[in-house]
Backbone as XML, in Angstrom:
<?xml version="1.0"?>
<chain id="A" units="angstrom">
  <residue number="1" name="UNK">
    <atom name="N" x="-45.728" y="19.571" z="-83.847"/>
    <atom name="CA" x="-45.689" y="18.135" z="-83.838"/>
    <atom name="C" x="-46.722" y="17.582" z="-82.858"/>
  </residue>
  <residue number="2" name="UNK">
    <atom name="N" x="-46.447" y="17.778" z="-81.595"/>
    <atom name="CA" x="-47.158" y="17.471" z="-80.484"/>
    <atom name="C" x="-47.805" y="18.389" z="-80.014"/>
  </residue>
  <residue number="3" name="UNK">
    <atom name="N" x="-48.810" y="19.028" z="-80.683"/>
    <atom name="CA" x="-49.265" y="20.635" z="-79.662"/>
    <atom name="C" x="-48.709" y="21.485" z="-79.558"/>
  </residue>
  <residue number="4" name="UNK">
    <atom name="N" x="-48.276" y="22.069" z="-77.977"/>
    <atom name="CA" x="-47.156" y="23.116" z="-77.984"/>
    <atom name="C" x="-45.779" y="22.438" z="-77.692"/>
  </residue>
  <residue number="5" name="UNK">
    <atom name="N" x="-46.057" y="21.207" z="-77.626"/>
    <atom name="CA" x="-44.325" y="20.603" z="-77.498"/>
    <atom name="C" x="-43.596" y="20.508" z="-78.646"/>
  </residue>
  <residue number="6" name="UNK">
    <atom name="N" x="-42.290" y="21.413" z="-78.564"/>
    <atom name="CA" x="-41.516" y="21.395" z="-79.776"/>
    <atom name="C" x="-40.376" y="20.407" z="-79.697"/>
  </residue>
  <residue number="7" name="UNK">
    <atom name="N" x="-39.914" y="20.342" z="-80.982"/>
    <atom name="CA" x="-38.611" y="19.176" z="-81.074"/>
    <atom name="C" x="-37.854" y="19.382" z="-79.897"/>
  </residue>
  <residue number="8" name="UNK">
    <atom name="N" x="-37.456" y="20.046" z="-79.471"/>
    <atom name="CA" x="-36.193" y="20.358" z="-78.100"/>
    <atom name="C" x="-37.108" y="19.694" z="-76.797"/>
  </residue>
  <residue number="9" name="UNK">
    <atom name="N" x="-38.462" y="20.146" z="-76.513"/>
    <atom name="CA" x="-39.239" y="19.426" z="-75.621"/>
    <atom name="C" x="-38.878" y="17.942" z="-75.527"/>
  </residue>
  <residue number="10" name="UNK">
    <atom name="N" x="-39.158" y="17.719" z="-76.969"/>
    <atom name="CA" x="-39.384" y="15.914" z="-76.721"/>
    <atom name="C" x="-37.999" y="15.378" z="-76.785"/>
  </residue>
  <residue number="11" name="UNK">
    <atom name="N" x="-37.433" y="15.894" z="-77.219"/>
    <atom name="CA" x="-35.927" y="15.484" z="-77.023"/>
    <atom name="C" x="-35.287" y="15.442" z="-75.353"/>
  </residue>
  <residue number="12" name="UNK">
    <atom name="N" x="-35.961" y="16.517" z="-74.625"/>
    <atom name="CA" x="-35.394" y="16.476" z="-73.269"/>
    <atom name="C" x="-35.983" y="15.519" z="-72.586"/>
  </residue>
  <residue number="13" name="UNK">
    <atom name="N" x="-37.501" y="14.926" z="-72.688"/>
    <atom name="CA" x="-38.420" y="14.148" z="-72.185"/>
    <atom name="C" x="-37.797" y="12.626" z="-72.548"/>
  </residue>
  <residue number="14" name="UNK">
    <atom name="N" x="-37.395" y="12.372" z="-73.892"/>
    <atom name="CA" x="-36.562" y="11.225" z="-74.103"/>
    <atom name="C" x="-35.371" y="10.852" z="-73.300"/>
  </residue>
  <residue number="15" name="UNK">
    <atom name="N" x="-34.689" y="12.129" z="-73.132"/>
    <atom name="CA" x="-33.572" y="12.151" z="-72.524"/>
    <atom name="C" x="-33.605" y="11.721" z="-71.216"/>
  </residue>
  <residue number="16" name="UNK">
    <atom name="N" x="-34.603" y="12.203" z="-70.107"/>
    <atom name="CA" x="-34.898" y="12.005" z="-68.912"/>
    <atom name="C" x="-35.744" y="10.647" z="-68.864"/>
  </residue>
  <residue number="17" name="UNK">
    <atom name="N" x="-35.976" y="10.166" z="-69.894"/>
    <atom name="CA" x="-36.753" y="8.732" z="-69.958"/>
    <atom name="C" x="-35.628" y="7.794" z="-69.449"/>
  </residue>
  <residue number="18" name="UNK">
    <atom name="N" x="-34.410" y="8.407" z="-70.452"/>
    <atom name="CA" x="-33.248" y="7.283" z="-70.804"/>
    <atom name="C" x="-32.374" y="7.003" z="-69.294"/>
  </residue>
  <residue number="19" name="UNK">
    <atom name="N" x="-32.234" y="8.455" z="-68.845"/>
    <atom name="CA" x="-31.817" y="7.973" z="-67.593"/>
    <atom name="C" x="-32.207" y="7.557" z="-66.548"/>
  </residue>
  <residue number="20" name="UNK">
    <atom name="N" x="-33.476" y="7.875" z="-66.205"/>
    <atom name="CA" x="-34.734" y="7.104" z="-65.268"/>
    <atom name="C" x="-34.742" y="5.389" z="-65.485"/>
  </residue>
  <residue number="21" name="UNK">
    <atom name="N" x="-34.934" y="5.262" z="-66.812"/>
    <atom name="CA" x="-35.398" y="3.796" z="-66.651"/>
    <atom name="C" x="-34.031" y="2.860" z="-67.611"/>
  </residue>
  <residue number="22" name="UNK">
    <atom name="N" x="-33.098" y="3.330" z="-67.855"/>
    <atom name="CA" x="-31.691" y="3.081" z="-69.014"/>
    <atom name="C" x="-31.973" y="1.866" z="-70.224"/>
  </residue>
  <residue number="23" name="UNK">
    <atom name="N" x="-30.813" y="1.989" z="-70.692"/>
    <atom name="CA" x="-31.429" y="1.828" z="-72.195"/>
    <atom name="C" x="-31.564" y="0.429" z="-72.280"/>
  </residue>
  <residue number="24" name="UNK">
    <atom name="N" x="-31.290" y="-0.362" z="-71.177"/>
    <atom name="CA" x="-31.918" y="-1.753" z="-71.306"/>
    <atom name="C" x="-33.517" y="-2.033" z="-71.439"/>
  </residue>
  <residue number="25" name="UNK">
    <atom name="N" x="-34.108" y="-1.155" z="-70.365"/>
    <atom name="CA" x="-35.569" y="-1.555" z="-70.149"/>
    <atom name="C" x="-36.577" y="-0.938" z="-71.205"/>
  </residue>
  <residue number="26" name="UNK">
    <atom name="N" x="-35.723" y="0.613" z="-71.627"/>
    <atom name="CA" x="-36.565" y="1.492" z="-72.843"/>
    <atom name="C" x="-37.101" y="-0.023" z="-73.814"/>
  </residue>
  <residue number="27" name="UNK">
    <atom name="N" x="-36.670" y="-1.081" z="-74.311"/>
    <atom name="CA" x="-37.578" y="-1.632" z="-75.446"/>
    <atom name="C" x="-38.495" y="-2.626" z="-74.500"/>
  </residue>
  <residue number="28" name="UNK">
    <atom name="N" x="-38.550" y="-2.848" z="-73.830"/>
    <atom name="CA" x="-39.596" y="-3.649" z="-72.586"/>
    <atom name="C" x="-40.858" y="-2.568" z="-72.283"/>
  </residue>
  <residue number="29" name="UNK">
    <atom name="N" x="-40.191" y="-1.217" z="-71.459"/>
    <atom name="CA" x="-41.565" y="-0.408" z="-71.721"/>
    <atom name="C" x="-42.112" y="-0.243" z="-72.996"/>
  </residue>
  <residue number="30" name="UNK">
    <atom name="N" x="-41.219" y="0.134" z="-74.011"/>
    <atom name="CA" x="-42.100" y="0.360" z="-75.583"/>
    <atom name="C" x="-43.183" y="-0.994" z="-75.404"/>
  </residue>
  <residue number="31" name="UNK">
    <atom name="N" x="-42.884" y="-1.900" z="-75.428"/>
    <atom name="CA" x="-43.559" y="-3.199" z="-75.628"/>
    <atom name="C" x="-44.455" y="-2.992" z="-74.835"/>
  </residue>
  <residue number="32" name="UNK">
    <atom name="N" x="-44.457" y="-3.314" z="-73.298"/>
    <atom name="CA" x="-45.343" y="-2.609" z="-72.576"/>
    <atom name="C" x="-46.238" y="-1.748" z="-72.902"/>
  </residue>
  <residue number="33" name="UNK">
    <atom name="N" x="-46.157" y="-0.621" z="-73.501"/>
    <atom name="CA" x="-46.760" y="0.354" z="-73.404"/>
    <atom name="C" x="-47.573" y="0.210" z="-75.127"/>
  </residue>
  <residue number="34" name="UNK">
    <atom name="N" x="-47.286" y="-0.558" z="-76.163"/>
    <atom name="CA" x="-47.785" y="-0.840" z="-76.975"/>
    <atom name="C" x="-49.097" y="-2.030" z="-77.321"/>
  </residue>
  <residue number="35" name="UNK">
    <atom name="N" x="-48.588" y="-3.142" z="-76.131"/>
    <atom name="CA" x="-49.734" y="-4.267" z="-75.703"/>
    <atom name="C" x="-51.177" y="-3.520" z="-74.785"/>
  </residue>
  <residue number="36" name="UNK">
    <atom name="N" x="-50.085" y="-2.459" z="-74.326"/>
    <atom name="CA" x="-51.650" y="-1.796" z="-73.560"/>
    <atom name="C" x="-52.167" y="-0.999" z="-74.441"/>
  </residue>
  <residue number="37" name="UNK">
    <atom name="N" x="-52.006" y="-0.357" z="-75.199"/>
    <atom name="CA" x="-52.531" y="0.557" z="-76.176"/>
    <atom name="C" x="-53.170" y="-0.783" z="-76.754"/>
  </residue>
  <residue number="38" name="UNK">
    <atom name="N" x="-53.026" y="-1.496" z="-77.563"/>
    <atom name="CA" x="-53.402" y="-3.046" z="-78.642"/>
    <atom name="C" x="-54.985" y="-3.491" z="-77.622"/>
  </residue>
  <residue number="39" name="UNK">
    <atom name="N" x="-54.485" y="-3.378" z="-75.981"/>
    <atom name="CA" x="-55.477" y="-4.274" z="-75.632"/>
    <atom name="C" x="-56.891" y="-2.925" z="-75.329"/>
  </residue>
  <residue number="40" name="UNK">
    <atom name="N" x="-56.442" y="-1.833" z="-75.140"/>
    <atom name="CA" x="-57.547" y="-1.104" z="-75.044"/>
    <atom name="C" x="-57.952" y="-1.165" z="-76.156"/>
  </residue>
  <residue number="41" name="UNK">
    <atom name="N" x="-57.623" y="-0.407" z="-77.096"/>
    <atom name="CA" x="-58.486" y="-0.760" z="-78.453"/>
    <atom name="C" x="-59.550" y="-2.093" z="-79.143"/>
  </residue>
  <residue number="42" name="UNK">
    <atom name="N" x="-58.719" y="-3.512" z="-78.705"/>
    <atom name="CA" x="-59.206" y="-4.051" z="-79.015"/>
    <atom name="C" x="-60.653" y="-4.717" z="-77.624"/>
  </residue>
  <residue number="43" name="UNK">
    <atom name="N" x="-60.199" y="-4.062" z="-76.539"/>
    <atom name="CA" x="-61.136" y="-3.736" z="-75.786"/>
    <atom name="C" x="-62.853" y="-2.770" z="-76.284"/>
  </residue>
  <residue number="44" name="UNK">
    <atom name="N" x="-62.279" y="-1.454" z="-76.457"/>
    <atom name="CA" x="-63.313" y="-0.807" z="-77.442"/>
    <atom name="C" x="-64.054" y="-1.465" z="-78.548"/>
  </residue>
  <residue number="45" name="UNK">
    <atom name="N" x="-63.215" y="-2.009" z="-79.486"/>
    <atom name="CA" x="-64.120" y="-2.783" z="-80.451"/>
    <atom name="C" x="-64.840" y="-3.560" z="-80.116"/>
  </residue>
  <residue number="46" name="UNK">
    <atom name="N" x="-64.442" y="-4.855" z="-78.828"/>
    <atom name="CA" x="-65.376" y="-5.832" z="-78.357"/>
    <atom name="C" x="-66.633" y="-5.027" z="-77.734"/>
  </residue>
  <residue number="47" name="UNK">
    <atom name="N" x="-66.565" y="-3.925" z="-76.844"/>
    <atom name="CA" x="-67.470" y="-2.954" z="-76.041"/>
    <atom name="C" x="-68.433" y="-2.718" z="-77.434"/>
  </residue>
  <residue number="48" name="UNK">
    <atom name="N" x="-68.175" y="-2.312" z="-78.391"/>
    <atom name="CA" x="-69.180" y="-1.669" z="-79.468"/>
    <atom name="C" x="-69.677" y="-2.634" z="-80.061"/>
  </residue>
  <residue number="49" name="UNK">
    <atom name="N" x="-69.246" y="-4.020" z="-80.210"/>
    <atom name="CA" x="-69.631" y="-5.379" z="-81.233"/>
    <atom name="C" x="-70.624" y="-6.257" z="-79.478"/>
  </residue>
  <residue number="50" name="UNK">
    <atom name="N" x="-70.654" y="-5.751" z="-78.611"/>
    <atom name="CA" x="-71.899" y="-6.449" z="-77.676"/>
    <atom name="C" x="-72.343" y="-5.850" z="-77.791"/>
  </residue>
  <residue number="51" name="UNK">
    <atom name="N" x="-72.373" y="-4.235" z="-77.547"/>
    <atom name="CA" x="-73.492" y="-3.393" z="-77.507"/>
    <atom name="C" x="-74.209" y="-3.563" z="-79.005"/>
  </residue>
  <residue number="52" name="UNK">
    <atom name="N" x="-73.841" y="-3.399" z="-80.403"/>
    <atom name="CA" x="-74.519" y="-3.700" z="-81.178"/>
    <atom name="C" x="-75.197" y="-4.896" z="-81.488"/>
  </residue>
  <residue number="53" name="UNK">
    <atom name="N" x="-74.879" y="-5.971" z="-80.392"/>
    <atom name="CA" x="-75.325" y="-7.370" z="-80.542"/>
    <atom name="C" x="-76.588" y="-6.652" z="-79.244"/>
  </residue>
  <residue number="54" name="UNK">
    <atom name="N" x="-76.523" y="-6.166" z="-78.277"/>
    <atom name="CA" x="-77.817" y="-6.399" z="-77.609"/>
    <atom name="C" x="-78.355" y="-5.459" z="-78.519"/>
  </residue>
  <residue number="55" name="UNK">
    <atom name="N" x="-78.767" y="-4.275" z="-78.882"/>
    <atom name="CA" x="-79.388" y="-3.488" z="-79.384"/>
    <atom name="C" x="-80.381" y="-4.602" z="-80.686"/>
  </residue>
  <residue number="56" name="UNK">
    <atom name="N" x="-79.804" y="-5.281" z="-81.346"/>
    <atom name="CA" x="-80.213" y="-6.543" z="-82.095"/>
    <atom name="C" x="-81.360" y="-7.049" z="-81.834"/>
  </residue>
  <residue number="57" name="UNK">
    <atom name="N" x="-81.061" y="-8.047" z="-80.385"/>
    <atom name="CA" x="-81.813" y="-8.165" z="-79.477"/>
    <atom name="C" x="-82.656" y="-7.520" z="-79.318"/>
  </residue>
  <residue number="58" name="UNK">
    <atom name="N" x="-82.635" y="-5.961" z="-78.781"/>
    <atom name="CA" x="-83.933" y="-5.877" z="-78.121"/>
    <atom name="C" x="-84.707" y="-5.014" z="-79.230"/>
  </residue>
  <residue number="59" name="UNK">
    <atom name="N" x="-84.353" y="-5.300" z="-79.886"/>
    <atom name="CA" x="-84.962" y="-5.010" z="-81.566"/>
    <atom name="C" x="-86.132" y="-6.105" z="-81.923"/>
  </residue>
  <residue number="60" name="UNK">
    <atom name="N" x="-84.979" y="-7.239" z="-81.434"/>
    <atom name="CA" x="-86.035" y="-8.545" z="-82.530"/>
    <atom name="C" x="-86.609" y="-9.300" z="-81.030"/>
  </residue>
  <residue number="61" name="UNK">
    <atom name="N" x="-86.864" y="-8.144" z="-80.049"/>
    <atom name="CA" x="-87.874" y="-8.796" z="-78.733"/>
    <atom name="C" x="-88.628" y="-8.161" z="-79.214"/>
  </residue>
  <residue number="62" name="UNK">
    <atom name="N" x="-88.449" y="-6.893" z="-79.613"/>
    <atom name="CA" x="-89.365" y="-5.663" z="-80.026"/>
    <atom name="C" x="-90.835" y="-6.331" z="-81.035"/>
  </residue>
  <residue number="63" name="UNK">
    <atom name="N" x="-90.059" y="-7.192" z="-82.026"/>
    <atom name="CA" x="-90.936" y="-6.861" z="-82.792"/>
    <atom name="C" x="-91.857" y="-8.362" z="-82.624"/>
  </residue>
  <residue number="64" name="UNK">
    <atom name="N" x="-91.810" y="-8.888" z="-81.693"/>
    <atom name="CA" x="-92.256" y="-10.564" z="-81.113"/>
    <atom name="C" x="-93.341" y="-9.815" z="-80.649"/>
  </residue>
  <residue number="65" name="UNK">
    <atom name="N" x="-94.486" y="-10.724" z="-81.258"/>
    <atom name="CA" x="-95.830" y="-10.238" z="-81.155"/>
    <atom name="C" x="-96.362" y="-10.580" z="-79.951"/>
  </residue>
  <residue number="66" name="UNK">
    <atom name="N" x="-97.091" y="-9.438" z="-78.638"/>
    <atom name="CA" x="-97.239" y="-9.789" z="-77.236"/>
    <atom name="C" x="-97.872" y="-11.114" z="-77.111"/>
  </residue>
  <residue number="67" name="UNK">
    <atom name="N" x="-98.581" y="-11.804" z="-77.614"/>
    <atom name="CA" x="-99.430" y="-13.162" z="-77.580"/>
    <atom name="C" x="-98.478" y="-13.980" z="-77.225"/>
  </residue>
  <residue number="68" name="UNK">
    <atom name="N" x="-97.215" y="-14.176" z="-78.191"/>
    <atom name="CA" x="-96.487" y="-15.436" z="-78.045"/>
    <atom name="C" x="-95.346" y="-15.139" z="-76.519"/>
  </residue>
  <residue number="69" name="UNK">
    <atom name="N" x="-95.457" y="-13.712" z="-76.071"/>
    <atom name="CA" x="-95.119" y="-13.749" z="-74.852"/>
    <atom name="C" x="-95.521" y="-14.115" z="-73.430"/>
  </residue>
  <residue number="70" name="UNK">
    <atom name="N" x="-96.776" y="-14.067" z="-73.993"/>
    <atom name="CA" x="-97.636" y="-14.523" z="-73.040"/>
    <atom name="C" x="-98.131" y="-15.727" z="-72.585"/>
  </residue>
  <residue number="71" name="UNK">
    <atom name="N" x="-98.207" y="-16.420" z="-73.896"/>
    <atom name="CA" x="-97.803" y="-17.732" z="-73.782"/>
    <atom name="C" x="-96.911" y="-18.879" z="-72.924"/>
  </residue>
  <residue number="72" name="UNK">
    <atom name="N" x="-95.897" y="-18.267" z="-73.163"/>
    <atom name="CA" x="-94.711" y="-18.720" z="-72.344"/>
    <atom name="C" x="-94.805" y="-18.662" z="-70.959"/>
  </residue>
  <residue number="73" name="UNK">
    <atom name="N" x="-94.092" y="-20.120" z="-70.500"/>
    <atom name="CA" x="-94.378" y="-20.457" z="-69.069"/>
    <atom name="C" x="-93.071" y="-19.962" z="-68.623"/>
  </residue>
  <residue number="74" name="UNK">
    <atom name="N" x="-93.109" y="-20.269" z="-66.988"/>
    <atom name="CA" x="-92.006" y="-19.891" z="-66.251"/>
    <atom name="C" x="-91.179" y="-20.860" z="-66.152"/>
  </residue>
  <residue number="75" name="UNK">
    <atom name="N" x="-89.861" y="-20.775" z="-66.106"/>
    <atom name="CA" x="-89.391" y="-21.839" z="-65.552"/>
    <atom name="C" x="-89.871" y="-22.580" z="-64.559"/>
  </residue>
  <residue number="76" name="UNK">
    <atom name="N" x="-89.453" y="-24.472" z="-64.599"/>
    <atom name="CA" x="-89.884" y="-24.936" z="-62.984"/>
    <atom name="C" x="-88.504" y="-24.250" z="-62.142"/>
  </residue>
  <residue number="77" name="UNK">
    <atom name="N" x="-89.280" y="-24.309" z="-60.763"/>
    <atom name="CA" x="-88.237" y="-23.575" z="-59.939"/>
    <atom name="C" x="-88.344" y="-24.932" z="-59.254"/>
  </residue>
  <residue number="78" name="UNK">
    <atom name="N" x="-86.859" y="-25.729" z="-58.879"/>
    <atom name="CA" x="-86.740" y="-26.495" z="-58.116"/>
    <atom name="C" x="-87.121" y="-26.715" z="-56.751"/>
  </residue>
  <residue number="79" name="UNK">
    <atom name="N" x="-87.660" y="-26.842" z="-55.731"/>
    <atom name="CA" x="-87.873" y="-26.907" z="-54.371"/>
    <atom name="C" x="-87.540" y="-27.840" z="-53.663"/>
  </residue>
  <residue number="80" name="UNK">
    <atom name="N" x="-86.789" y="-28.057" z="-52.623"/>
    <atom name="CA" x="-86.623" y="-29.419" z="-51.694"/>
    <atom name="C" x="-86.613" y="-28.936" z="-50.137"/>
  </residue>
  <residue number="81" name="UNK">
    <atom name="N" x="-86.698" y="-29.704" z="-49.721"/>
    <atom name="CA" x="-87.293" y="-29.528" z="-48.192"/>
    <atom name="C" x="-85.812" y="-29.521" z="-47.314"/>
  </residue>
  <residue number="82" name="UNK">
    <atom name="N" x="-85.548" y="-28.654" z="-46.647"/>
    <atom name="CA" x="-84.442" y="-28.435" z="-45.738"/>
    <atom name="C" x="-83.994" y="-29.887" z="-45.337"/>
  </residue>
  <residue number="83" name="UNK">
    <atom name="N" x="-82.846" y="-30.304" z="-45.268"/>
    <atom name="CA" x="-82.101" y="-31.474" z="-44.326"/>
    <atom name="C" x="-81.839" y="-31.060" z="-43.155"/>
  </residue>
  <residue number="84" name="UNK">
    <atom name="N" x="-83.114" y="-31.826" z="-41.958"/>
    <atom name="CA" x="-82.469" y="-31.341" z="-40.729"/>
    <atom name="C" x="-81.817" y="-32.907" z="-40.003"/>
  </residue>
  <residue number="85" name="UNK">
    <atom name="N" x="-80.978" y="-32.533" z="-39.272"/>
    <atom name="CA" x="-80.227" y="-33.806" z="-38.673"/>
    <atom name="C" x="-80.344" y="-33.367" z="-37.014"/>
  </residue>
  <residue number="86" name="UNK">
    <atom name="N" x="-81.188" y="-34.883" z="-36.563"/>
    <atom name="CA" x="-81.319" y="-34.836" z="-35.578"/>
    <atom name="C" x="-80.512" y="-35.587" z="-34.294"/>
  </residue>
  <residue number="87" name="UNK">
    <atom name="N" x="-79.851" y="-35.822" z="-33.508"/>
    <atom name="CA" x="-78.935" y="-36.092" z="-32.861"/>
    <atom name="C" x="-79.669" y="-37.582" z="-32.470"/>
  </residue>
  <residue number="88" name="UNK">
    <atom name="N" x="-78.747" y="-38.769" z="-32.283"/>
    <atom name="CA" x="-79.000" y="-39.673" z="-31.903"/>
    <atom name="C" x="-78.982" y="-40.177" z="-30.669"/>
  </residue>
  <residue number="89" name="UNK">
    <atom name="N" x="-79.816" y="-40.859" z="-29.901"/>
    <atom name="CA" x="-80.009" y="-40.972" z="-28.300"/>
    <atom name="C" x="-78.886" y="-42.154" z="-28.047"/>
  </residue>
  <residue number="90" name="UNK">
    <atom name="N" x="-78.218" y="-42.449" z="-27.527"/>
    <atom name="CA" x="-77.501" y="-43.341" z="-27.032"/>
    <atom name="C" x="-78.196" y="-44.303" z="-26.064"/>
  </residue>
  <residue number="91" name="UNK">
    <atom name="N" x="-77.731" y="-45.669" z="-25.926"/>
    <atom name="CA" x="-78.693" y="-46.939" z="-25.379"/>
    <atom name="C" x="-78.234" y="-47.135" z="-24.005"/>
  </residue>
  <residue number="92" name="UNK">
    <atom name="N" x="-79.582" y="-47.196" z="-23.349"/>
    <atom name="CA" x="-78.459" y="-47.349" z="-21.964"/>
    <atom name="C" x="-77.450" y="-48.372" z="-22.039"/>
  </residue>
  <residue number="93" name="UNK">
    <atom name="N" x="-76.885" y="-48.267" z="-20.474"/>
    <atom name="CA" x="-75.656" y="-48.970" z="-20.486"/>
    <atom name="C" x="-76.129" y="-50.782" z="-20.207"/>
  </residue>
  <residue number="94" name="UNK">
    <atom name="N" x="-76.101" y="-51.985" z="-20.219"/>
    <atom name="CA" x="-76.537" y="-53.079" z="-19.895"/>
    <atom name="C" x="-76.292" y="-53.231" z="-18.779"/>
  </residue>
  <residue number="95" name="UNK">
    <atom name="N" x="-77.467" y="-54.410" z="-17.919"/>
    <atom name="CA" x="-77.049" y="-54.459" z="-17.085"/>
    <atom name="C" x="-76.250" y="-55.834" z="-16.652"/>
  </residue>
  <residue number="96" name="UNK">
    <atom name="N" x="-75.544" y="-55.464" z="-15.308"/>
    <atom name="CA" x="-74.774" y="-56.536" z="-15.269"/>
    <atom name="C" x="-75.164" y="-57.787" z="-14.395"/>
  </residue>
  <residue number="97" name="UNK">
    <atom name="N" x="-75.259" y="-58.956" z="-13.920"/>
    <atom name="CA" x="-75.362" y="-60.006" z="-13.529"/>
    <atom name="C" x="-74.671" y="-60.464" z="-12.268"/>
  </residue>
</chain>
């Protein structure tokens, strides 16, 4: 069935499931343990559907003729000049009369 685990194996492994975690929580782990199986997989498929989306990509960079790369400018790169703040002098005091 399972390799070298025979029916009596998995029967004892169930058994020691049941009393470890009792028979309330057994359908919470199933669930558990079925959303994680669901999300790896559907993990894998997303992993293979980008990778075949860049491969696409650097297919159809591939075949962009060097001229029109060359062409192309750089982005503007924004620049602004540091804000420095300089402390304000206080007025003397007036005098008095």
């Amino acid at each position: 069935m399972f390799g070298s685990l025979g029916f009596t194996e998995l029967i004892l492994i169930l058994f020691i499931v049941l009393i470890i975690f009792g028979a309330g929580k057994l359908p919470q782990l199933g669930e558990g343990i079925g959303k994680a199986i669901k999300g790896f997989k559907k993990s894998v498929h997303e992993a293979d559907a980008i990778e075949a989306e860049a491969q696409a990509q650097a297919q159809a960079q591939q075949a962009e003729p060097v001229q029109a790369q060359a062409i192309q400018a750089p982005p503007p790169v924004a620049m602004s000049a540091p804000v420095v703040e300089q402390p304000v002098a206080a007025a003397p005091p007036a005098a008095r009369a």
